[in-house]
C-alpha positions as CSV (number, residue, x, y, z in Angstrom):
1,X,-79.1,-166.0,182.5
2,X,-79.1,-163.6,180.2
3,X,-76.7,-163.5,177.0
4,X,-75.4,-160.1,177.6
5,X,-74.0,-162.0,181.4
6,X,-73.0,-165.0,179.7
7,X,-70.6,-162.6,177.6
8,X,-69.5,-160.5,180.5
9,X,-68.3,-163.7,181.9
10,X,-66.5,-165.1,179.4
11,X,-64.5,-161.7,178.9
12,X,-64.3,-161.7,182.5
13,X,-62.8,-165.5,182.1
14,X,-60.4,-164.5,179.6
15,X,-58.9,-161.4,181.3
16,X,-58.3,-163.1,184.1
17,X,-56.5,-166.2,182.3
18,X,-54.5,-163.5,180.3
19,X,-53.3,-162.0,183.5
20,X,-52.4,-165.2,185.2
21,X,-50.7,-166.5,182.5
22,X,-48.6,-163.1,181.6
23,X,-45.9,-163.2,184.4
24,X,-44.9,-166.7,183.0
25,X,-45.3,-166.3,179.6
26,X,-43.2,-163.1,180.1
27,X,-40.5,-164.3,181.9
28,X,-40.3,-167.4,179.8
29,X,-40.1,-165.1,176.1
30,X,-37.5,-163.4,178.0
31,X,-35.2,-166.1,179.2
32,X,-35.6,-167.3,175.6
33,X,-34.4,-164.2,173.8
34,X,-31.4,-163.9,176.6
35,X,-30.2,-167.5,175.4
36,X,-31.1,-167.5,171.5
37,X,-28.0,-164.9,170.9
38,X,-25.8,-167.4,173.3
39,X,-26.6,-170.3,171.2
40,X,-26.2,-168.6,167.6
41,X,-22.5,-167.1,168.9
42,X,-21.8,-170.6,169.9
43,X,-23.3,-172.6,167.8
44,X,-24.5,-174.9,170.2
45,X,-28.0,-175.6,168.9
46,X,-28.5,-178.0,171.5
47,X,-32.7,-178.2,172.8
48,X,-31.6,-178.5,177.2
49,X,-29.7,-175.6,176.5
50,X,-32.9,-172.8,175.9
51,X,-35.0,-175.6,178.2
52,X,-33.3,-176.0,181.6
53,X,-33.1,-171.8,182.1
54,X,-36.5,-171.1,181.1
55,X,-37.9,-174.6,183.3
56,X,-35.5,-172.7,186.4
57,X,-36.8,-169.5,185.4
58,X,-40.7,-169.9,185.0
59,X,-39.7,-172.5,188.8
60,X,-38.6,-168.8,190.2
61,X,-41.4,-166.6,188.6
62,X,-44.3,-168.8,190.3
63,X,-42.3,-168.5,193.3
64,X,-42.7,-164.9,193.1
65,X,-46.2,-163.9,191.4
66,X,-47.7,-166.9,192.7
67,X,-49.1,-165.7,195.9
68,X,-50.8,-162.7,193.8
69,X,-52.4,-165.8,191.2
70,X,-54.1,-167.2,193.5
71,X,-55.1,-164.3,195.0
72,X,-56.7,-163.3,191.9
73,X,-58.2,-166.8,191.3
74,X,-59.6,-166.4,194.7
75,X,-61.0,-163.3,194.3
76,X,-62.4,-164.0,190.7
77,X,-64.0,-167.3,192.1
78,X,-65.7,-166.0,194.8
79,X,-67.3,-162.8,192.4
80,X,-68.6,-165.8,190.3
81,X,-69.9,-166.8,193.5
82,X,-71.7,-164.0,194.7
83,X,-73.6,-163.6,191.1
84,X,-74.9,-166.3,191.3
85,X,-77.8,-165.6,192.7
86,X,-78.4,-162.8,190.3
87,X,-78.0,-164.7,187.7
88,X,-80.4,-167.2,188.7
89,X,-82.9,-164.8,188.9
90,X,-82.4,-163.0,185.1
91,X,-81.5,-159.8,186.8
């Protein structure tokens, strides 16, 4: 295996991981920024208060992009699969 391929799929690697960690990354920054205003107004600096939303939140945002991650795990998996060969040969 060359190192230029070695490279490509480690970016590859990376990309993917970045996009199938986005949706709940996202939604749980979001949920977060929604409750920090909530707790400064009430002072209520209490730790279950940011953690049970965002738990319930990230629960509903796998429900939703979930199908599409492992789609995309799929499809990445069986790319890695099908260079294999290539890759065994140094082309």
């Amino acid at each position: 295996m060359s190192p230029e391929a070695a490279l490509d799929i480690g970016a590859q690697a990376l990309v993917i991981a970045a996009k199938l960690a986005a949706p709940i990354l996202v939604t749980a920054l979001v949920v977060g920024f929604a409750i920090s205003p909530l707790q400064s107004i009430t002072q209520v600096q209490e730790v279950t208060l940011s953690f049970v939303p965002k738990a319930i939140a990230v629960g509903i945002a796998l429900l939703v992009a979930g199908n599409w991650m492992i789609t995309e795990m799929i499809s990445f998996t069986n790319e890695m699969f099908t260079r294999i060969p290539t890759l065994l040969s140094g082309g």
